[in-house]
N, C-alpha and C positions, 0 to 999 in steps of 0.2 A: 346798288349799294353793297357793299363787300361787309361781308359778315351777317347779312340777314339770310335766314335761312328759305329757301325756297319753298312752296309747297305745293306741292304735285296732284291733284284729284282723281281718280281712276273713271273711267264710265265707261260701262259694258258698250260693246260693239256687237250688232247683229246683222247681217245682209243675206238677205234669202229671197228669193222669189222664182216664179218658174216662167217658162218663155210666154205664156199666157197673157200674165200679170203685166210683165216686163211691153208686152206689144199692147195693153188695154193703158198702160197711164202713157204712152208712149215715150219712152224710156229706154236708158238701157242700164247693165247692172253696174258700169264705172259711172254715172251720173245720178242713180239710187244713191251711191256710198256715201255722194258730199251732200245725200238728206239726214241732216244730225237730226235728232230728238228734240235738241232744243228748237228746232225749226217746225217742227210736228205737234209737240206738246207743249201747253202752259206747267207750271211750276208744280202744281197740284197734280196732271195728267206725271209729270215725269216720275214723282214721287210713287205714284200707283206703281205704272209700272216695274220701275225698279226695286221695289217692293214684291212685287208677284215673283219676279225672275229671281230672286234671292229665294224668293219660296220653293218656287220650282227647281232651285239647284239644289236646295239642300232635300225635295223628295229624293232628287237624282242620285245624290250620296247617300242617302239612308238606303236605298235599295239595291246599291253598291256593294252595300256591309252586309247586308242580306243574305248576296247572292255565295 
């Protein structure tokens, strides 16, 4: 529809793991990335987390202005 405006959602991205992890779920780290969140967590799980990480960035910036 032309003239409706689109709207976009952000959602953090994180992909980390070390060769360990990666050879115990047997896995590897380009087939980790297409494990979204919404695949992991229910609605309530995803809210936590996104929650904690918002927390945890804003320790990260307060200790920023600190330094």
């Amino acid at each position: 529809m032309l003239g409706s405006p689109l709207l976009f959602q952000e959602k953090p991205m994180f992909t980390f793991a070390n060769k360990a992890g990666l050879d115990m779920l047997e896995t590897s780290l380009i087939a980790l990335q297409d494990l979204t969140l919404d695949k992991i967590f229910d609605e309530s799980g995803r809210n936590a987390i996104f929650s904690d990480i918002s927390k945890l960035m804003e320790q990260v910036r307060s200790q920023k202005n600190h330094s």
